[in-house]
ROTIKOL-661206 format. One record per residue (C-alpha): x, y, z. Coordinates in pm, whole numbers, plus 50000, padded with zeros to 5 digits. Example, Ala and Ser with C-alpha at 12.3 -4.5 7.8 and 13.67 -1.06 7.14 Angstrom:
512304955050780
513674989450714
REM end
This chain:
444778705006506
444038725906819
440518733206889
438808753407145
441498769307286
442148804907332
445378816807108
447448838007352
450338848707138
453148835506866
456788821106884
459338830406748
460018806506408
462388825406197
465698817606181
468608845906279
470328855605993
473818847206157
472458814206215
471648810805846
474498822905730
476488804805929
474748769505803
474218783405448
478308790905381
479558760305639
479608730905465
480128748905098
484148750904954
485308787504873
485628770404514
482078757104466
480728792604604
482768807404318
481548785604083
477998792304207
478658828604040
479838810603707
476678793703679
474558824403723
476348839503437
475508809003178
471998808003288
471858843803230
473028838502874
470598808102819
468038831602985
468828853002648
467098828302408
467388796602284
470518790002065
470558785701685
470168748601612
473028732201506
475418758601639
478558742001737
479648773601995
476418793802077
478098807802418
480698824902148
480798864402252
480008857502591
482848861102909
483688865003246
486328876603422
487168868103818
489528892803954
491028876204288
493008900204494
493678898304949
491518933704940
488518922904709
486968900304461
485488913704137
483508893603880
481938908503579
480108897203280
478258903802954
475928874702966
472648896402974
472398914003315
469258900203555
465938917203457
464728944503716
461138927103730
463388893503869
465858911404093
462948928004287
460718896204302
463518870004381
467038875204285
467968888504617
465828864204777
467068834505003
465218808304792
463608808904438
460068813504536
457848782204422
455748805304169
459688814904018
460558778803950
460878770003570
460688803803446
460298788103070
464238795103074
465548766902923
468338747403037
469728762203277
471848748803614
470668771303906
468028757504068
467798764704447
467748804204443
471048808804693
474178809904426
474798846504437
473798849704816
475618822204924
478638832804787
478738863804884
478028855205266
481278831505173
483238858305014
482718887405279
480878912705453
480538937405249
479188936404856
477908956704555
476448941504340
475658959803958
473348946003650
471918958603355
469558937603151
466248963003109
466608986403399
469838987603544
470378988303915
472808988904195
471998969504536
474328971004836
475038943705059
476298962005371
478168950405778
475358965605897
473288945505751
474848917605768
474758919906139
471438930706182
469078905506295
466238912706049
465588905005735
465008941405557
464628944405208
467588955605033
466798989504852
467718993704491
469199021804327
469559032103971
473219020503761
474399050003548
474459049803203
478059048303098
478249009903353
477628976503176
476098988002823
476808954702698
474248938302958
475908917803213
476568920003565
479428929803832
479778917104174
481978933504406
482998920204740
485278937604993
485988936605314
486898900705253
486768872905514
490288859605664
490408824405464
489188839405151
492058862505179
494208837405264
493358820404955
493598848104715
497148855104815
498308819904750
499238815004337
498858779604378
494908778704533
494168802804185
496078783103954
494248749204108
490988769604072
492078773503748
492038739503631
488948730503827
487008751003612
488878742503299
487358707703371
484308718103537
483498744203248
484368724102953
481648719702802
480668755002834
484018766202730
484288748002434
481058761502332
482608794902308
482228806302655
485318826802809
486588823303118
489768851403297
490638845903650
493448863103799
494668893504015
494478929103909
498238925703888
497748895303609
494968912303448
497418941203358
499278914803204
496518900802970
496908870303148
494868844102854
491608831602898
491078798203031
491958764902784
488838739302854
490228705602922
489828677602671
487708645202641
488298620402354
487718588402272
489838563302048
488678545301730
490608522001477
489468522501127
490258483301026
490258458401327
493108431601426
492498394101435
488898388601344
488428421901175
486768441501520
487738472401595
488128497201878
485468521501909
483328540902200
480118528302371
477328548502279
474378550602479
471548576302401
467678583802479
465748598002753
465258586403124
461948601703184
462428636703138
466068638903124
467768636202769
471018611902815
473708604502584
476658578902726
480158575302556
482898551102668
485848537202544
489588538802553
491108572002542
495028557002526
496748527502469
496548493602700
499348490702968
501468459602944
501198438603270
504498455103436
503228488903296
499848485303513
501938471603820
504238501803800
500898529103778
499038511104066
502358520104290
503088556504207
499208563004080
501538592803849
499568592003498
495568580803567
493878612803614
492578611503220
490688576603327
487378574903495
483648583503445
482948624503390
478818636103432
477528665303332
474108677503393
473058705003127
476828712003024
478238718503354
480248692603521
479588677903822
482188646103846
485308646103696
486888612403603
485348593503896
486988555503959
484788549204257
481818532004363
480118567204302
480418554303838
479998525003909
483638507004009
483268476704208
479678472104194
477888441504100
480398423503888
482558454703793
485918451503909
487778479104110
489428506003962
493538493403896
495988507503705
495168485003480
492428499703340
494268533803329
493048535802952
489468532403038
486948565903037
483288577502931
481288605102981
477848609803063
475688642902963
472228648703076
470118674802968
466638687303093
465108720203090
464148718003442
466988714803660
465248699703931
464668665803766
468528660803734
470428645304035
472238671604100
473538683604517
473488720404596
476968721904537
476698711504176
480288691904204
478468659204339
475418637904216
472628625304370
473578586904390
469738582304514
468318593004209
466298569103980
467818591003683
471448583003766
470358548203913
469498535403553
472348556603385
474648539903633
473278508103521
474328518903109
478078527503275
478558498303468
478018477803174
480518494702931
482818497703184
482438459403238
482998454802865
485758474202873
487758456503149
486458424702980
488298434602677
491798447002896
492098413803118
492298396002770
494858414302566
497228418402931
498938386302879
499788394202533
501798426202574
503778419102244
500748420302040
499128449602177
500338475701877
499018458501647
495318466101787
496138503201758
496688504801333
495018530001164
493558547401476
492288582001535
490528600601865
487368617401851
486518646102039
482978651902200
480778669201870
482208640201696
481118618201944
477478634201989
477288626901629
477358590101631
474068581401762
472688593101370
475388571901220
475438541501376
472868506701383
471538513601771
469768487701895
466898490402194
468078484802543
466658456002731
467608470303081
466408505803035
463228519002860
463838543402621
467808539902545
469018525502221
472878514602210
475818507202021
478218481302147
481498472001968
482748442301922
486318447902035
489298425201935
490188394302075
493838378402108
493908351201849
496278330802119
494088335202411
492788299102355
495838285902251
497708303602554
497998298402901
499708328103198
502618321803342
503078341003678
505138333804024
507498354704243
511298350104271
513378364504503
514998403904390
518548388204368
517628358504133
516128379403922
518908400903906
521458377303850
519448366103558
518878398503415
522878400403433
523238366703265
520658373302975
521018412802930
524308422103106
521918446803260
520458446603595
517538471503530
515188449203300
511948445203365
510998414103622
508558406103329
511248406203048
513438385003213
511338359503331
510198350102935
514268352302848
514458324603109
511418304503017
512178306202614
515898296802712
514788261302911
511858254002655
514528257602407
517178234202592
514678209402611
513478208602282
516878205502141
517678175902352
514738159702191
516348159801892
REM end
């Protein structure tokens, strides 16, 4: 701390606004910006109130459409507009002031105060944005502006009477910047954003929220809303072999704050041995395997296999193809969105986080069960159908419902989590058994395939049992 001495002016500490544009919009996808805006619209509806308990779809009523065109961007909404008190204290703001934080608004997923901002700097240089929850209002993002050094307040005007009775918001953006148009014109980027919010919204989705995104050209159409994608888990009713069954992991409890509920299992059948050789070369079907997290519905990693859920960590293995049947979900829940480990972008997790650190430790250990349970049933490829009798899929409610159906038993590695593990089945060979694995050359093992098959296209796998079950059986007879 300075002391006697004579203050003889200030520097300069703000930041220029192109400056923080600039570093605000650089290392943020045109995608993630978008879905910045998507997130503002369900924390507008949970800003409504608190959802009837119980209520399988409580976003049901509530949409928004994304109009994507070279000339502009539109995105409107009926998910409760943003109250005048809000948009004049902080809404417009770059940063939720500290006395804003919480807000007694539930669950929601913004949490830093630059969504809206942030994607509108992405978007281009010139925005309206409309909203009507009390008092509805118009404010005007303008070039000038934009390019003006100082930070002026934006002034506010009125929103006519006949705009947005249902409560919602619009966001227009023109004057679009050259890679956003770029991206708007191309009908593969949409349809790719498209399914990234299919599996990035659905949760949300499936709770009744509805999701349009196309051109004005589409819209005209009545292009269809959005179809969220899936997540399911097999179960068998009766179990092979020593009567256990297939069924998921289920983890649930709370990490300090943070409400988590873990589900893992196999969402499709094993792959024999040349099956899983065959996926790890042309990687073609594996995108429904992997770990998915969700922090307060939305979600952030989609069918991870890396070291990010856990893969090749302590004594997990690395992902293979042969664990293409392998998946789980995680879902954590906490009404302030600043205890969960989620980045800014909201498509990453904080890996640092003590939160996901102990819910990493829950996944590793399914997942180790799992591929426990795969490296055992791989040498008997014959038997694996009969694992699969009398099996069904659940989908995620059904799932959520287990924990208050099943005999949970208390964690030992973290406080506050009870769990269900299966006993899976075993192979009733595997002790009786032993591998039997070596490499031939391509043109033996076609000129056996010829001699056993009269068909040069069977499986490596195939025809190297045809030759060991035609020796064993050439010796056995001349024991006779």
């Amino acid at each position: 701390m300075i002391e006697d001495a004579e203050q003889i002016g200030t520097a300069v500490a703000s930041p220029t606004k192109d400056f923080f544009v600039r570093m605000l919009t650089r290392d943020i996808e045109l995608q993630d910006a978008l879905l910045d805006l998507l997130d503002n619209c369900v924390d507008g509806i949970v800003r409504t109130g608190p959802a009837k308990a119980g209520d399988p779809r409580p976003y049901e009523g509530f949409k928004a459409t994304l109009t994507m065109d070279p000339e502009h961007f539109i995105i409107e909404d009926n998910c409760g507009g943003i109250p005048i008190e809000v948009a004049k204290k902080y809404a417009f703001a770059m940063g939720r002031p500290p006395a804003a934080g919480g807000d007694g608004h539930g669950a929601t997923v913004g949490m830093y105060g630059i969504g809206m901002k942030r994607a509108i700097f992405k978007l281009g240089t010139e925005a309206l944005v409309e909203s009507r929850h009390d008092t509805g209002f118009v404010v005007e993002f303008t070039p000038d502006w934009m390019g003006d050094e100082k930070w002026d307040n934006l002034p506010m005007f009125g929103l006519s009477d006949d705009k947005l009775i249902d409560r919602g918001t619009r966001v227009e953006v023109y004057q679009l910047n050259d890679e956003v148009k770029s991206y708007f014109s191309d009908s593969a980027w949409i349809d790719d954003f498209r399914r990234t919010v299919a599996r990035h919204y659905s949760l949300i989705i499936a709770k009744g929220f509805s999701v349009t995104i196309g051109s004005t050209e589409e819209f005209m159409r009545n292009i269809p809303p959005i179809v969220a994608a899936e997540f399911k888990l097999l179960q068998t009713i009766s179990g092979e072999g020593s009567g256990n069954r297939i069924a998921p992991f289920v983890y649930a409890g709370k990490i300090g704050d943070v409400d988590v509920e873990i589900f893992a299992g196999l969402y499709r059948e094993l792959l024999t041995e040349a099956e899983a050789e065959e996926e790890e070369e042309t990687r073609g079907t594996s995108d429904d395997a992997g770990w998915t997290v969700a922090c307060n519905d939305r979600v952030v990693i989609w069918k991870d296999k890396t070291r990010l859920t856990g893969w090749g960590e302590a004594t997990v293995p690395n992902y293979h193809g042969q664990f293409i049947a392998i998946t789980g979900i995680v879902l954590l829940r906490c009404d302030d969105p600043k205890k969960l480990p989620l980045t800014t972008t909201k498509r990453g997790i904080d890996a640092a986080s003590n939160v996901y650190s102990e819910a990493k430790e829950l996944m590793r250990e399914a997942t180790k069960n799992l591929t426990s349970f795969t490296n055992k049933w791989k040498k008997f490829p014959q038997k694996l159908e009969e694992i699969y009798q009398d099996s069904d899929y659940l989908d995620l409610p059904a799932l959520r419902s287990l924990p208050s159906t099943l005999q949970m038993t208390t964690s030992r590695k973290i406080d506050g989590i009870k769990k269900f593990e299966p006993k899976y089945p075993e192979p009733e060979q595997e002790k009786t058994s032993a591998r039997v694995s070596f490499v031939a050359m391509k043109s033996d093992v076609i000129t056996l395939a010829k001699h056993f098959f009269d068909d040069t296209k069977v499986k490596p796998g195939v025809v190297g049992e045809a030759a060991f079950n035609q020796t064993l059986k050439v010796i056995k007879a001349g024991k006779k």
